[in-house]
C-alpha positions in Angstrom: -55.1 43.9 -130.8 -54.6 44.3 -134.8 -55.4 40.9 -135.8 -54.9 42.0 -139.5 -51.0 41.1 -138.8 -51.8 37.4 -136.8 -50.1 35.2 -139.6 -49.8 32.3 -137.3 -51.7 30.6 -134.7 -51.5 27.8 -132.1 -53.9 26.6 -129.3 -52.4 25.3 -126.6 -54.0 23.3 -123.2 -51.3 23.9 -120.8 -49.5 26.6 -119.0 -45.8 25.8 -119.2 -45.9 25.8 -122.9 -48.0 28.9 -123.4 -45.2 30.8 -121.3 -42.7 29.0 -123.5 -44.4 30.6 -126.6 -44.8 34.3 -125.2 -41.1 34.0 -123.9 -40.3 33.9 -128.1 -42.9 36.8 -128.8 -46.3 35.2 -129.3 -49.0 36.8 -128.4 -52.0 35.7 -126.3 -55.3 35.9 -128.0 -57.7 34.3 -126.1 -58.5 31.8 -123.0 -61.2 29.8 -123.2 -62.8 26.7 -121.9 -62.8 23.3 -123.1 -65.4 20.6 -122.2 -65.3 17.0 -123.4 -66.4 13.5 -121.4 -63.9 12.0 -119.5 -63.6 9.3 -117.5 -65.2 10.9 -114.4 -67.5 12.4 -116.3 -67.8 15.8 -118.1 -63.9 17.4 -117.8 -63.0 20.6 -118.1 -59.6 22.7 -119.6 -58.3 25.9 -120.6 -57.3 26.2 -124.6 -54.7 29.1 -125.3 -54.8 30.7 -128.1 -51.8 32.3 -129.4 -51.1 34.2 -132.3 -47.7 35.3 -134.3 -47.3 39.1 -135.5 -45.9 39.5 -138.8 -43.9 42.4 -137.9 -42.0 40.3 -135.5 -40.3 38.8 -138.5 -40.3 34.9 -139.0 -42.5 32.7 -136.8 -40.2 30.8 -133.9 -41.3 28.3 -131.7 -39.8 27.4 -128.8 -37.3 25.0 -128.6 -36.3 22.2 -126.0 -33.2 22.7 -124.3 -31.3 19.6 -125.9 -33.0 20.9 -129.3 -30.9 24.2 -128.3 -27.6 22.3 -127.4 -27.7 20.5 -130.7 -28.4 23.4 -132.9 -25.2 24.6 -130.9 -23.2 22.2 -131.2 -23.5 22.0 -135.0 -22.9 25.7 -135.8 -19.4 25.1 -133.6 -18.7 21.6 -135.7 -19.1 24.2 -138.8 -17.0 26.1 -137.8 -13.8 23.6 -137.0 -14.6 23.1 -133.1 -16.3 19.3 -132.5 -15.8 19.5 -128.8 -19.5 20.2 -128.2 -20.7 17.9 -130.8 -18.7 14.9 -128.9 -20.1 16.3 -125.3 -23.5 16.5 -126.5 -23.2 12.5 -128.1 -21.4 11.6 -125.3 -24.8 13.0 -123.2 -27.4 11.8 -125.9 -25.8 8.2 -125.7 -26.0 8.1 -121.9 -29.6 8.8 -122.0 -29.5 12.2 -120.7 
């Protein structure tokens, strides 16, 4: 691994969001284990490290799925067509 070009790094304690973050081109640097007290006594967890390469362009992170419809829905509304922007209110209102 050429660390040289790591311009970005998060550590991370579960699974599903580490798969999240190599799904938009993160890297995995490291596992390791993490020990604090807890309330059965001494606990125990991975930490993910992950790292951005520079040569992948900007850093992205991922993005929830109503974070995605939103970010949709505007760039339509831009561009002259709301209908998207009213579904995803209608949605956002009903508690979806």
């Amino acid at each position: 691994m050429d660390y040289e070009n790591i311009i970005e790094i998060v550590e991370l304690d579960y699974d599903y969001d580490v798969n999240k973050y190599l799904k938009c081109g993160w890297v995995l640097l490291s596992v390791s284990v993490g020990v604090a007290p807890g309330c059965r006594g001494i606990e125990k967890g991975r930490i993910y490290s992950l790292g951005w390469n520079k040569k992948n362009g900007a850093v992205q992170y991922p993005i929830s799925e109503k974070s995605k419809k939103l970010n949709d829905a505007i760039i339509k509304m831009l561009n002259g067509d709301d209908s998207e922007a009213k579904e995803f209110l209608d949605e956002w209102n009903a508690g979806d």
